[in-house]
mmCIF file as gemmi writes it, N, C-alpha and C atoms, coordinates in Angstrom:
data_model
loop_
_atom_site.group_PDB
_atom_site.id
_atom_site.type_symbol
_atom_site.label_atom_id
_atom_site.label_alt_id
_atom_site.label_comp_id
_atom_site.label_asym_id
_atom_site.label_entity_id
_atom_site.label_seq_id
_atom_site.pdbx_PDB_ins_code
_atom_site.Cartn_x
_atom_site.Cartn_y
_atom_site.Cartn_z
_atom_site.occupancy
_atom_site.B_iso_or_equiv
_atom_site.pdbx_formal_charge
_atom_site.auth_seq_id
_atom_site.auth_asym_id
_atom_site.pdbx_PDB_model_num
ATOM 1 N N . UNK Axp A 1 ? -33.799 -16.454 -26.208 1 0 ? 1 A 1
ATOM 2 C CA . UNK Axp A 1 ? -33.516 -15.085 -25.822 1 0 ? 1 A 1
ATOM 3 C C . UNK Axp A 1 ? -32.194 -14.67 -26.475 1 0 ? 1 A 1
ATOM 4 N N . UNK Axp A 2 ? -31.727 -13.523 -27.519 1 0 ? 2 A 1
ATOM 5 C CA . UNK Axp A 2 ? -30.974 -12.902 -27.847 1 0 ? 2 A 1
ATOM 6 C C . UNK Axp A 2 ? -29.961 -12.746 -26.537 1 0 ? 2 A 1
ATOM 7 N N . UNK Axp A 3 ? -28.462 -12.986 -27.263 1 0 ? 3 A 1
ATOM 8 C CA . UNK Axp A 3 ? -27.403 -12.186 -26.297 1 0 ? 3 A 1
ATOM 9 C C . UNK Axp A 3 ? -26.689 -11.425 -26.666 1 0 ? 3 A 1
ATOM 10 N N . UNK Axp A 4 ? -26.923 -10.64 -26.137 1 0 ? 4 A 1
ATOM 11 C CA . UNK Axp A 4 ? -26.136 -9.214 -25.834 1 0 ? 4 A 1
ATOM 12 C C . UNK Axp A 4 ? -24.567 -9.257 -26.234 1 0 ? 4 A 1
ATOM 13 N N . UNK Axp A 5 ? -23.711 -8.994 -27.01 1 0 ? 5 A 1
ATOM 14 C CA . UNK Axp A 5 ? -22.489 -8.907 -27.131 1 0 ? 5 A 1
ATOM 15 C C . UNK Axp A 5 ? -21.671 -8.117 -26.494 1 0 ? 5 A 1
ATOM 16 N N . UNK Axp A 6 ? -21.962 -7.042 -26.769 1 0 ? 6 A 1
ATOM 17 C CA . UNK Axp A 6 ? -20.855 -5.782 -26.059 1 0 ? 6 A 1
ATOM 18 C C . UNK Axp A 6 ? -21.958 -4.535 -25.755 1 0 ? 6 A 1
ATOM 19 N N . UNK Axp A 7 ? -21.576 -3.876 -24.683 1 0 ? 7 A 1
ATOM 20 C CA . UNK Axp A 7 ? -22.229 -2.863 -23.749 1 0 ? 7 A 1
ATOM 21 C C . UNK Axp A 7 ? -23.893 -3.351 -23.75 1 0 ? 7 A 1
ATOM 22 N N . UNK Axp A 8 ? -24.415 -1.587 -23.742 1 0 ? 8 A 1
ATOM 23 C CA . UNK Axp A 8 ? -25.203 -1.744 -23.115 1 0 ? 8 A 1
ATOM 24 C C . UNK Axp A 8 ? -26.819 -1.077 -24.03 1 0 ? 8 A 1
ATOM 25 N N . UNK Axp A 9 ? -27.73 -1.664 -24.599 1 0 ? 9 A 1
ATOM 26 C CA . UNK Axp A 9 ? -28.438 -0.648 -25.52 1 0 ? 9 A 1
ATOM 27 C C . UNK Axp A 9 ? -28.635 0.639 -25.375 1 0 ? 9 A 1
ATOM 28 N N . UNK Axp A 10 ? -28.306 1.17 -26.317 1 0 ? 10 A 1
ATOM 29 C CA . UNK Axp A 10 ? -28.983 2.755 -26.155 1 0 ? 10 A 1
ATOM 30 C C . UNK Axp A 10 ? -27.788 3.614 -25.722 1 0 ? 10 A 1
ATOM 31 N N . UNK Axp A 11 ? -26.241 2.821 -24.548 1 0 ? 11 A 1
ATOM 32 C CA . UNK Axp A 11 ? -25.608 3.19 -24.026 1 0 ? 11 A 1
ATOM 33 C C . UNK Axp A 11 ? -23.923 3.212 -25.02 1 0 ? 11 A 1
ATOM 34 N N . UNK Axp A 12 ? -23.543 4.764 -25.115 1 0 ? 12 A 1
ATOM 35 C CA . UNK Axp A 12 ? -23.273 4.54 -26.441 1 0 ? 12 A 1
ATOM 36 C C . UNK Axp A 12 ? -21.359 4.652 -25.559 1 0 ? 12 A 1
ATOM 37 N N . UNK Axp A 13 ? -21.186 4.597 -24.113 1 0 ? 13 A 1
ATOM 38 C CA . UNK Axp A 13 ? -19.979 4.155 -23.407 1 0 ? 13 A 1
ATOM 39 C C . UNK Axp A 13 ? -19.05 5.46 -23.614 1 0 ? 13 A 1
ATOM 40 N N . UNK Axp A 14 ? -17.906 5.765 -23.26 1 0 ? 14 A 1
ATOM 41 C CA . UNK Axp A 14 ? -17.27 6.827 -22.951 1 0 ? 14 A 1
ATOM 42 C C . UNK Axp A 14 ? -15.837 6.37 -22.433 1 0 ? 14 A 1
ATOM 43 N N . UNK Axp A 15 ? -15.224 7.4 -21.888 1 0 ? 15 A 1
ATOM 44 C CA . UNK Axp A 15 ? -13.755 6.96 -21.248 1 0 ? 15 A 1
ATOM 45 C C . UNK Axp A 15 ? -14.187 6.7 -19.704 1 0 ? 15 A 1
ATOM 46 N N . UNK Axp A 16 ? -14.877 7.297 -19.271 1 0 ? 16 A 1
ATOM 47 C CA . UNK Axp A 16 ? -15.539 7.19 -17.807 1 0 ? 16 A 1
ATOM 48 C C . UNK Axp A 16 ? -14.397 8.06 -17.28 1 0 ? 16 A 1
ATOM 49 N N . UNK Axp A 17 ? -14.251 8.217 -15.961 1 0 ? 17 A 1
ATOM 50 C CA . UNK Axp A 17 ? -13.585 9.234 -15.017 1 0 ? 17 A 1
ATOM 51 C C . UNK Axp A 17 ? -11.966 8.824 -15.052 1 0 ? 17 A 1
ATOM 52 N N . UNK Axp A 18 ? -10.962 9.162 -15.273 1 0 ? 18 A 1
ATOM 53 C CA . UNK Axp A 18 ? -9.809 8.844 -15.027 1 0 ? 18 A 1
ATOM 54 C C . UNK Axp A 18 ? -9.314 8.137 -13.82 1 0 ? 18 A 1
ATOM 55 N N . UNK Axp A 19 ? -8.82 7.404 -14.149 1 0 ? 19 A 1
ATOM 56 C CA . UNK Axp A 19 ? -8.263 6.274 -12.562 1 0 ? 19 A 1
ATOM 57 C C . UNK Axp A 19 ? -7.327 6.933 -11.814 1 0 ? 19 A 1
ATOM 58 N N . UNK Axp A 20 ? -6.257 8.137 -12.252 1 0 ? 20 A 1
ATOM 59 C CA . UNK Axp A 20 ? -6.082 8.728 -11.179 1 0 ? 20 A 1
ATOM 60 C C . UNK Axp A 20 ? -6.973 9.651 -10.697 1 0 ? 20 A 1
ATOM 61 N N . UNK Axp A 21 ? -7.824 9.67 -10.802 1 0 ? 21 A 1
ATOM 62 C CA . UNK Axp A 21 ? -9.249 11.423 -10.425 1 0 ? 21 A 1
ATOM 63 C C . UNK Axp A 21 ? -10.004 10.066 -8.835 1 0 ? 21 A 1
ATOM 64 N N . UNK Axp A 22 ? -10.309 8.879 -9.382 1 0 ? 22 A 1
ATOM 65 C CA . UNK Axp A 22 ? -10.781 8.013 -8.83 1 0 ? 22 A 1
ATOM 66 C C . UNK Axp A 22 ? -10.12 7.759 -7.19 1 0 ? 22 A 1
ATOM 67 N N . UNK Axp A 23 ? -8.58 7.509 -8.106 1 0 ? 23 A 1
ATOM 68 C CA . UNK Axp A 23 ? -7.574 7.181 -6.335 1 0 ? 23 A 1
ATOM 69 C C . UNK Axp A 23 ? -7.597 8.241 -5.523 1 0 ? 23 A 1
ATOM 70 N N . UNK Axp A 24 ? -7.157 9.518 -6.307 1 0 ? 24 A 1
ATOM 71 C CA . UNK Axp A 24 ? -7.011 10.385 -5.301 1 0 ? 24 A 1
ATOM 72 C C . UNK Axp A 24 ? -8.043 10.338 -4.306 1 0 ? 24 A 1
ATOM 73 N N . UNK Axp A 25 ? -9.528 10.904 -5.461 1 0 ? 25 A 1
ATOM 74 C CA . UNK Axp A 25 ? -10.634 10.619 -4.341 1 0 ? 25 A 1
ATOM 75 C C . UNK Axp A 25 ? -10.597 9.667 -2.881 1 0 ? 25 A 1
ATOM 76 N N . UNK Axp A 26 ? -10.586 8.415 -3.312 1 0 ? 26 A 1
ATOM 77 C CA . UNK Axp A 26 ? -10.583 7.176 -2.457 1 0 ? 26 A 1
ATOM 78 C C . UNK Axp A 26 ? -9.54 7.507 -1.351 1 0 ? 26 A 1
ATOM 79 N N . UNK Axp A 27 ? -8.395 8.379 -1.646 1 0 ? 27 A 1
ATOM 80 C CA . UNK Axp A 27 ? -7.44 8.364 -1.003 1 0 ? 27 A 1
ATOM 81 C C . UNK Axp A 27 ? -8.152 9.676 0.179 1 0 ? 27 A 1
ATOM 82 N N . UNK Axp A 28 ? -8.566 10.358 -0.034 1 0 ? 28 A 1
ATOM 83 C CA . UNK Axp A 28 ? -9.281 11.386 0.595 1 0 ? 28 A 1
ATOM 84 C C . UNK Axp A 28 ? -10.229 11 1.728 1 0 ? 28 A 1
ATOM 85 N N . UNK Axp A 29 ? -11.123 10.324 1.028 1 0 ? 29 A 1
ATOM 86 C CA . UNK Axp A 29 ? -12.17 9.673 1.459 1 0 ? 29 A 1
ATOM 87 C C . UNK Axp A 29 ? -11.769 8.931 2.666 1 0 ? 29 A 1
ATOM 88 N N . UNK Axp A 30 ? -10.323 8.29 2.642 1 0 ? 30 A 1
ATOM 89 C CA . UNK Axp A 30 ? -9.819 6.912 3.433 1 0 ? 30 A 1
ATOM 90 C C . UNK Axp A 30 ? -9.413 8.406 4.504 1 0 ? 30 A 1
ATOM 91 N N . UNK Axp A 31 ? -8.427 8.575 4.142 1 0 ? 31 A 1
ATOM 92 C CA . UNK Axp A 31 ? -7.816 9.87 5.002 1 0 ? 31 A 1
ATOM 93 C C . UNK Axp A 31 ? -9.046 10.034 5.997 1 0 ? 31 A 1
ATOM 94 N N . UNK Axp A 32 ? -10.205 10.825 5.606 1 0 ? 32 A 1
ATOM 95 C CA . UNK Axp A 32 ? -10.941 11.288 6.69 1 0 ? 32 A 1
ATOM 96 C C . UNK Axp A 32 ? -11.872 10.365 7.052 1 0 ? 32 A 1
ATOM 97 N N . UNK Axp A 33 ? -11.751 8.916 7.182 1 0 ? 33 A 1
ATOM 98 C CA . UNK Axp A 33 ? -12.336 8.009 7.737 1 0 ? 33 A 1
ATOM 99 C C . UNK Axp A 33 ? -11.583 7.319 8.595 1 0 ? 33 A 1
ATOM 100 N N . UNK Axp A 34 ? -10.438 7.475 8.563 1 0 ? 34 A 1
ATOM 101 C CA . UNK Axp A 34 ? -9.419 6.679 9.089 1 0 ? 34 A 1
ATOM 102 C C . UNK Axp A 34 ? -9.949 6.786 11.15 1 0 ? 34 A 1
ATOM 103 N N . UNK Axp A 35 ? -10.225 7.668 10.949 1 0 ? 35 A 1
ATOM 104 C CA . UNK Axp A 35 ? -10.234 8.351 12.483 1 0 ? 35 A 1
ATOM 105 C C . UNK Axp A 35 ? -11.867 7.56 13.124 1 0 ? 35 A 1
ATOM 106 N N . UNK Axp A 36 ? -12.596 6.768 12.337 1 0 ? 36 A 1
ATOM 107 C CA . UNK Axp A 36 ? -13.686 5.813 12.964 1 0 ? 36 A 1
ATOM 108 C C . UNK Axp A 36 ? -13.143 4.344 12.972 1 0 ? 36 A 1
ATOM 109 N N . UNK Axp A 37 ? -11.854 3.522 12.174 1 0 ? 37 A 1
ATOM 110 C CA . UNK Axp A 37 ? -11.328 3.061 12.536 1 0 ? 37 A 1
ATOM 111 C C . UNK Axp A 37 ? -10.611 2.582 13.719 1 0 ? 37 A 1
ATOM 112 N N . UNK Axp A 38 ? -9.854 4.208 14.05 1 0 ? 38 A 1
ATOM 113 C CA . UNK Axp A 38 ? -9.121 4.602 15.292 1 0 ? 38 A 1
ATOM 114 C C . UNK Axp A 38 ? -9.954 4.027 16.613 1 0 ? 38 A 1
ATOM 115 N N . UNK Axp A 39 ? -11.695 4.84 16.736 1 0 ? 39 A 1
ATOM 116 C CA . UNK Axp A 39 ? -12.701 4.807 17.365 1 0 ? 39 A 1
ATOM 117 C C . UNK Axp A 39 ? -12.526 3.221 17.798 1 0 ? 39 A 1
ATOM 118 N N . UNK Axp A 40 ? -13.081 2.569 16.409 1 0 ? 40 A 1
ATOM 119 C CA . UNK Axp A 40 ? -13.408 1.339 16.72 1 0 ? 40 A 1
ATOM 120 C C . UNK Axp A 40 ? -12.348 0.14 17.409 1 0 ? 40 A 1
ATOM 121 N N . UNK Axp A 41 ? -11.016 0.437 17.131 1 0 ? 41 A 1
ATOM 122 C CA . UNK Axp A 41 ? -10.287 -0.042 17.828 1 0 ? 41 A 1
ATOM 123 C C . UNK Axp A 41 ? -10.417 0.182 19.449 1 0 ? 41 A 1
ATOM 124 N N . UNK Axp A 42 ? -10.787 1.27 19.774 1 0 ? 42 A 1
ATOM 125 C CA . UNK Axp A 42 ? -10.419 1.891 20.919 1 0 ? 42 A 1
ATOM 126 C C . UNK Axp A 42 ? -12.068 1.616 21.857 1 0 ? 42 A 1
ATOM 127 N N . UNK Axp A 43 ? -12.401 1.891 21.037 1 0 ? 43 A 1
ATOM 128 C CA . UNK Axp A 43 ? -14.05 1.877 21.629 1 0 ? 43 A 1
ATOM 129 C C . UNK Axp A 43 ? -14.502 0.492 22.762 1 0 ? 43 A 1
ATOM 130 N N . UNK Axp A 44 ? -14.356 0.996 24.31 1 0 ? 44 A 1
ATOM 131 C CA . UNK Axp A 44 ? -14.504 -0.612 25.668 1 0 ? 44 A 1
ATOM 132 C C . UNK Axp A 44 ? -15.827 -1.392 24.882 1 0 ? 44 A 1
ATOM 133 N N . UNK Axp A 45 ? -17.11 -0.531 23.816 1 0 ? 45 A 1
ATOM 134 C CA . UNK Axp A 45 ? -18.197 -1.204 23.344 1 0 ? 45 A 1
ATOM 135 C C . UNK Axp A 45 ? -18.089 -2.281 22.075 1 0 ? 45 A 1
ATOM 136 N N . UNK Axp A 46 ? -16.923 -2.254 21.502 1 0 ? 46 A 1
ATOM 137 C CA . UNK Axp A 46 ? -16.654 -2.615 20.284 1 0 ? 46 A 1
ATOM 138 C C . UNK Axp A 46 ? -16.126 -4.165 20.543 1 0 ? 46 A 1
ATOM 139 N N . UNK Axp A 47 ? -16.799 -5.277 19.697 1 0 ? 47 A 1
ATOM 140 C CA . UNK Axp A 47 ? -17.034 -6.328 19.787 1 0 ? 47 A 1
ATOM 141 C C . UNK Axp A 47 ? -15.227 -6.622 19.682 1 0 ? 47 A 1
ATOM 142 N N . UNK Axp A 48 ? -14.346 -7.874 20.478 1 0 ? 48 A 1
ATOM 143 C CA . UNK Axp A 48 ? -12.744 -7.813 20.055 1 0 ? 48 A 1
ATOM 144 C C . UNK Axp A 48 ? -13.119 -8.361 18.145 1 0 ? 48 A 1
ATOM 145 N N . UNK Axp A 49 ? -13.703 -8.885 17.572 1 0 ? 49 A 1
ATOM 146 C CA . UNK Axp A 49 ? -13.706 -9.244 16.26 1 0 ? 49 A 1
ATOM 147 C C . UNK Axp A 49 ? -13.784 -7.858 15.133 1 0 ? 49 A 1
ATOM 148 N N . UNK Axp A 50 ? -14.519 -6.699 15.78 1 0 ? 50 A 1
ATOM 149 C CA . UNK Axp A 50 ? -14.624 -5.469 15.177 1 0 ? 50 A 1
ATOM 150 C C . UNK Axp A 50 ? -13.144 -4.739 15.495 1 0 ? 50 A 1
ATOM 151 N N . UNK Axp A 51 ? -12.75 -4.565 16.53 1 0 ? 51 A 1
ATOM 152 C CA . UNK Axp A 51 ? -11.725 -4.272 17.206 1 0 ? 51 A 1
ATOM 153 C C . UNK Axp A 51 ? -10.146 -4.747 15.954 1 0 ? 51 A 1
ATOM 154 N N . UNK Axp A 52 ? -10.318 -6.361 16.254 1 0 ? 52 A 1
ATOM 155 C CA . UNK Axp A 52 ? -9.494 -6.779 14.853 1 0 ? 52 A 1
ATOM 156 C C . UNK Axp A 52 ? -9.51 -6.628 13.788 1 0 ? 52 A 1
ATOM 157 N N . UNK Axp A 53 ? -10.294 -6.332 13.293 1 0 ? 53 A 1
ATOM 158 C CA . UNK Axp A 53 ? -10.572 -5.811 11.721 1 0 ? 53 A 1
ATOM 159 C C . UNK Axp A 53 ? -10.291 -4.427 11.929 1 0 ? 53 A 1
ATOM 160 N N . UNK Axp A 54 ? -10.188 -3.697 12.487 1 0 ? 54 A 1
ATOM 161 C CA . UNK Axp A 54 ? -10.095 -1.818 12.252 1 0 ? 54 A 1
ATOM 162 C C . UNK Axp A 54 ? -8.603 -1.516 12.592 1 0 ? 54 A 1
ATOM 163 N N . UNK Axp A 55 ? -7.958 -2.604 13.75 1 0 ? 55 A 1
ATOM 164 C CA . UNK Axp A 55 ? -6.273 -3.099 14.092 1 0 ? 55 A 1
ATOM 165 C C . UNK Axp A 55 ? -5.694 -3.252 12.319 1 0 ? 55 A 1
ATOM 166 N N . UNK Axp A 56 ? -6.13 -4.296 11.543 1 0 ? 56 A 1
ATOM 167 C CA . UNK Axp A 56 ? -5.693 -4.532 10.837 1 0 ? 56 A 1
ATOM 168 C C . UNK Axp A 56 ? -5.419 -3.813 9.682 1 0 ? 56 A 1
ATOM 169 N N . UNK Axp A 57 ? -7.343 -3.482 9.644 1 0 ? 57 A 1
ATOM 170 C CA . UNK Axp A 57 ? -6.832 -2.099 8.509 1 0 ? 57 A 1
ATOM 171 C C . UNK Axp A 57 ? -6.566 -1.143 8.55 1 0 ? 57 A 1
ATOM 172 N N . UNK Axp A 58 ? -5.84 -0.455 9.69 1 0 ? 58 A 1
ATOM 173 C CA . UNK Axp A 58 ? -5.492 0.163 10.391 1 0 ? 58 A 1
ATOM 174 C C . UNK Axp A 58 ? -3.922 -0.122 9.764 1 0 ? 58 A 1
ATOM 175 N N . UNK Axp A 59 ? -3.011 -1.146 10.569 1 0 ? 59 A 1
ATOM 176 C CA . UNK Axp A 59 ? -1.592 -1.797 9.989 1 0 ? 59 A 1
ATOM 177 C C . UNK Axp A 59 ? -1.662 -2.132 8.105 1 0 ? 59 A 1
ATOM 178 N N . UNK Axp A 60 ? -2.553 -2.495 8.028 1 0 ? 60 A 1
ATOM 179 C CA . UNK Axp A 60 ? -2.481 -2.804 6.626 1 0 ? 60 A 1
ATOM 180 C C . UNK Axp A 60 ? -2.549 -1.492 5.818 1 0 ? 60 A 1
ATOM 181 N N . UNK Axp A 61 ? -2.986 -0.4 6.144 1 0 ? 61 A 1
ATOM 182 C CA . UNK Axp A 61 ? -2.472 1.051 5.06 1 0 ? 61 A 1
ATOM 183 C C . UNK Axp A 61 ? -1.424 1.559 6.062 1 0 ? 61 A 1
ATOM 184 N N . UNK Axp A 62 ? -1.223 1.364 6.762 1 0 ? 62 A 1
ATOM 185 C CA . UNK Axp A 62 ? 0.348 2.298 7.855 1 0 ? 62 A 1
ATOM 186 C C . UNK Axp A 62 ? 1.003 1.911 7.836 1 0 ? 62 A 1
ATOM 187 N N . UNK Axp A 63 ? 1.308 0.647 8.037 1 0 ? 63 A 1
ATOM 188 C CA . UNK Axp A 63 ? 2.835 -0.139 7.904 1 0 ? 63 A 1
ATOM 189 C C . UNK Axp A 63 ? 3.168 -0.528 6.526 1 0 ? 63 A 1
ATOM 190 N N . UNK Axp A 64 ? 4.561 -0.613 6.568 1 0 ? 64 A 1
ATOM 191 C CA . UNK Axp A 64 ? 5.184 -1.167 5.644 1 0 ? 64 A 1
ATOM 192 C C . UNK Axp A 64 ? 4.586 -2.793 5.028 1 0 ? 64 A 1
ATOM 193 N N . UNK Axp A 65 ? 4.643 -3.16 3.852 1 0 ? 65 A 1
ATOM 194 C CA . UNK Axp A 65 ? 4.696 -4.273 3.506 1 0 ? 65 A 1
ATOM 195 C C . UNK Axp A 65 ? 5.837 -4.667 4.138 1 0 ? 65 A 1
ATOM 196 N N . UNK Axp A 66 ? 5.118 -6.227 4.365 1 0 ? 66 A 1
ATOM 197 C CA . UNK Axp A 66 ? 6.401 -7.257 5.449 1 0 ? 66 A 1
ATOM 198 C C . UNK Axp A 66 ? 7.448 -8.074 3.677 1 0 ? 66 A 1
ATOM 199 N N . UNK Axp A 67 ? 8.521 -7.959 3.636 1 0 ? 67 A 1
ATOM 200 C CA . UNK Axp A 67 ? 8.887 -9.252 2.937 1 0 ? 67 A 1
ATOM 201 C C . UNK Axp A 67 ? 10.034 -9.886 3.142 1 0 ? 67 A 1
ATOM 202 N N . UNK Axp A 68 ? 9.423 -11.131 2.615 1 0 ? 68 A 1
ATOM 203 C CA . UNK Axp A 68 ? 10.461 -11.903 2.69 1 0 ? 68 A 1
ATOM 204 C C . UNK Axp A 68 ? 11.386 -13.072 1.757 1 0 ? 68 A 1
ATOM 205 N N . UNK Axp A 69 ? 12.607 -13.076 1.912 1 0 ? 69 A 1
ATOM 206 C CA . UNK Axp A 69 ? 13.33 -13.889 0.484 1 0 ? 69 A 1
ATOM 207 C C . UNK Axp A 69 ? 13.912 -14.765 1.048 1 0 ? 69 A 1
ATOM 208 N N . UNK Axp A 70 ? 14.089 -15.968 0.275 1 0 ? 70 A 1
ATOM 209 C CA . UNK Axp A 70 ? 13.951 -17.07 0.721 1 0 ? 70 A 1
ATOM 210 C C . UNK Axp A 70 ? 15.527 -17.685 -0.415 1 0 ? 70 A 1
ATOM 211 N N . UNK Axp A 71 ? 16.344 -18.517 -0.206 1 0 ? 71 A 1
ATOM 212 C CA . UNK Axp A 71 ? 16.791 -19.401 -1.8 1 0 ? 71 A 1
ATOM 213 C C . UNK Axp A 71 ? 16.37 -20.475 -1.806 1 0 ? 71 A 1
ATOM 214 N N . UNK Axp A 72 ? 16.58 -21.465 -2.996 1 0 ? 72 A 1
ATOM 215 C CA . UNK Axp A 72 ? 16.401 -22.277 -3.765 1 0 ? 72 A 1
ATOM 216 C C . UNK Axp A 72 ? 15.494 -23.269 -2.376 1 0 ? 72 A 1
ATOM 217 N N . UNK Axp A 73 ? 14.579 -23.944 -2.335 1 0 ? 73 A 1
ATOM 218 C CA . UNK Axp A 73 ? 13.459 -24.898 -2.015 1 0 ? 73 A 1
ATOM 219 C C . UNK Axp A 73 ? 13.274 -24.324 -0.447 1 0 ? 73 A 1
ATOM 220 N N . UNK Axp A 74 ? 13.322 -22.814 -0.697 1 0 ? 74 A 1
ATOM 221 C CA . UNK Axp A 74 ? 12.928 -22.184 0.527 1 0 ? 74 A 1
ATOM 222 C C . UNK Axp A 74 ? 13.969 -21.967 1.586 1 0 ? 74 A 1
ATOM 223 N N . UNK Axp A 75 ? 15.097 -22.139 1.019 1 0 ? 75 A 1
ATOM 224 C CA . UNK Axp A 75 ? 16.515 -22.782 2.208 1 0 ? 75 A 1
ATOM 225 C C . UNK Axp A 75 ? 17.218 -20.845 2.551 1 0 ? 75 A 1
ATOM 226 N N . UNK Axp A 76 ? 18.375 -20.798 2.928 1 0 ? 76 A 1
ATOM 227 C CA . UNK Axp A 76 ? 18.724 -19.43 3.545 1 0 ? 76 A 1
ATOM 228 C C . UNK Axp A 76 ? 19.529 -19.208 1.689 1 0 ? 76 A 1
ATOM 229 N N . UNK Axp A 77 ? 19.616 -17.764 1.937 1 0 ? 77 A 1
ATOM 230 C CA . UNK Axp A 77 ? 20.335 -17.243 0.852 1 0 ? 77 A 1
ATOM 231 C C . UNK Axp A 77 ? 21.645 -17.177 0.743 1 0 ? 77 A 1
ATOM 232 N N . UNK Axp A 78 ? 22.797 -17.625 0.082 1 0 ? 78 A 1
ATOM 233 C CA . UNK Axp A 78 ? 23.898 -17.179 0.295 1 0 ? 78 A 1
ATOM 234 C C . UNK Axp A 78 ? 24.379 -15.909 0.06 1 0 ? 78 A 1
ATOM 235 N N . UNK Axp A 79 ? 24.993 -15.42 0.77 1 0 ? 79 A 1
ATOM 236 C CA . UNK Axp A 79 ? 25.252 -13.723 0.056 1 0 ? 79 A 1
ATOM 237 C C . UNK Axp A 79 ? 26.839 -13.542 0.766 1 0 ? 79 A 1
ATOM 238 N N . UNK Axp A 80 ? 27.671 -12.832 -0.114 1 0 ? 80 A 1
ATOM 239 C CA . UNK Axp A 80 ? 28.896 -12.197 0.511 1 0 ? 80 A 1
ATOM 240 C C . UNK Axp A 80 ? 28.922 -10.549 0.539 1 0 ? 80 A 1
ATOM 241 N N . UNK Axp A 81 ? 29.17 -9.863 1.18 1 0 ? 81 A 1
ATOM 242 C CA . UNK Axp A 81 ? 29.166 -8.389 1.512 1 0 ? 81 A 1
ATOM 243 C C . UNK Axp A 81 ? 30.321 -7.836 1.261 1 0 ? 81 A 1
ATOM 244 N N . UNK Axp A 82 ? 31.051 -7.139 0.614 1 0 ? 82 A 1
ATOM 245 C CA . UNK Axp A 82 ? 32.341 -6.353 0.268 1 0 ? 82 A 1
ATOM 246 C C . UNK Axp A 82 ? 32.016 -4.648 0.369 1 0 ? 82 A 1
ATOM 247 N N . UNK Axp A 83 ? 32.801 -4.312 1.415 1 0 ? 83 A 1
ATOM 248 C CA . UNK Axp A 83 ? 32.867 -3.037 1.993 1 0 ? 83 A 1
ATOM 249 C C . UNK Axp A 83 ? 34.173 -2.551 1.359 1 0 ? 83 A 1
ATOM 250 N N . UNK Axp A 84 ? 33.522 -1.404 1.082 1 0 ? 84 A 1
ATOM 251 C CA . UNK Axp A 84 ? 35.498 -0.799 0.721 1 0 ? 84 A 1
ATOM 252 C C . UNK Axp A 84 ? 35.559 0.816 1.005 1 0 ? 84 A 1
ATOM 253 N N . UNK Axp A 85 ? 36.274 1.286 1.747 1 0 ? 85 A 1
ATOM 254 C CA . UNK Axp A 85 ? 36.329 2.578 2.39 1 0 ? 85 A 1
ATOM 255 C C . UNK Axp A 85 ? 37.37 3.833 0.988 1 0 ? 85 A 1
ATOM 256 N N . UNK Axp A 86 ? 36.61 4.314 0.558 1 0 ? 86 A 1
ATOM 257 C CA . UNK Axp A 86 ? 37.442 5.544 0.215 1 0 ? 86 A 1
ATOM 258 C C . UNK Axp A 86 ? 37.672 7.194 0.543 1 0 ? 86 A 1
ATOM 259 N N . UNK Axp A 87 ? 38.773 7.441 0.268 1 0 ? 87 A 1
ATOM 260 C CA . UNK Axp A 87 ? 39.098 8.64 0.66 1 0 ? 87 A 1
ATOM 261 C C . UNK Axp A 87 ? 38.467 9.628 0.199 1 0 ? 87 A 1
ATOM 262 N N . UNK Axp A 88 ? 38.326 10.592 1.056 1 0 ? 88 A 1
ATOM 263 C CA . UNK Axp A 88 ? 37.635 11.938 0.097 1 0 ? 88 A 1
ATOM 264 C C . UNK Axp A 88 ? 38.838 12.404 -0.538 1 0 ? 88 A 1
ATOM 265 N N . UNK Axp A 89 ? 38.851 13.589 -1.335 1 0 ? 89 A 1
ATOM 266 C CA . UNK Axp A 89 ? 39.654 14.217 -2.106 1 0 ? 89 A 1
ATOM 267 C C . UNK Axp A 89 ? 40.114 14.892 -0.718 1 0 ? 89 A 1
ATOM 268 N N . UNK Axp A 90 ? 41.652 15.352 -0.651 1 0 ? 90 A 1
ATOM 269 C CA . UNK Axp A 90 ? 42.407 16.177 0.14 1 0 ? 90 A 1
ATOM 270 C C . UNK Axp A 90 ? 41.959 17.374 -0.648 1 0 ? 90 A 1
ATOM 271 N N . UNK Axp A 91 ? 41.814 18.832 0.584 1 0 ? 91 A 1
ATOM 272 C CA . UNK Axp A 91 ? 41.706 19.935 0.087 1 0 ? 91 A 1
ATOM 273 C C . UNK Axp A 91 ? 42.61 20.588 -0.583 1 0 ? 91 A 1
ATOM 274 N N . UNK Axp A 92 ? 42.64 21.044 -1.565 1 0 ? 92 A 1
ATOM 275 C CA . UNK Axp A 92 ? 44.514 21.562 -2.267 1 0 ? 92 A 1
ATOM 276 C C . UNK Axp A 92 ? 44.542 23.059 -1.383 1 0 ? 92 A 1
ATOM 277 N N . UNK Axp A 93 ? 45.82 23.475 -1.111 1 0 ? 93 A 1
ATOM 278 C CA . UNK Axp A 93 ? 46.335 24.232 -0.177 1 0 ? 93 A 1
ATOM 279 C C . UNK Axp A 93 ? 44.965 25.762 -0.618 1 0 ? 93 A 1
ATOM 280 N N . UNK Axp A 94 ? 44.937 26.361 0.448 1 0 ? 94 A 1
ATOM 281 C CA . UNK Axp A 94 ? 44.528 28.02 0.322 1 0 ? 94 A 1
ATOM 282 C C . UNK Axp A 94 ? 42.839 27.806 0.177 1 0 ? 94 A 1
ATOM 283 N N . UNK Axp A 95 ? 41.994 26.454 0.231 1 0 ? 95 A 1
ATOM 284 C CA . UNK Axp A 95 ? 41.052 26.738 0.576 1 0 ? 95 A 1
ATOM 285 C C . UNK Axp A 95 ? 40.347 26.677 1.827 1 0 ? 95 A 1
């Protein structure tokens, strides 16, 4: 059986839809779904395993990414902090 190298016969390929035209969409899409998520968290019928998954993806687009830094073989970081206070400019007389 012959193999196929690149695409598709007959299919002569294109740029396809722009990847931002794509997110926004998705981003839309998520937006007005978000609120059966909500449901399913909340819902006394909703299995606790369904419940956790709609919690999560729920926190996982709302919250912040968690992070964390670590130094050398995972140990605490050393760091020193230097604060230094300056003056504003004094107003010169008559304003």
């Amino acid at each position: 059986m012959p193999v196929l190298n690149v695409g598709n016969p007959g299919n002569k390929g294109g740029t396809g839809r722009p990847t931002s035209e794509i997110r926004a969409k998705c981003r839309g899409s998520f937006d007005e779904r978000i609120k059966v998520a909500e449901q399913i968290a909340d819902a006394k019928e909703s299995t606790d395993s369904d419940k956790l998954r709609a919690l999560d993806l729920l926190g996982k687009y709302g919250l912040p990414a968690q992070q964390e830094q670590s130094g050398p073989d995972g140990g605490p970081i050393d760091a020193t902090i230097t604060v230094s206070w300056v003056e504003p400019p004094k107003p010169e007389e008559g304003e």
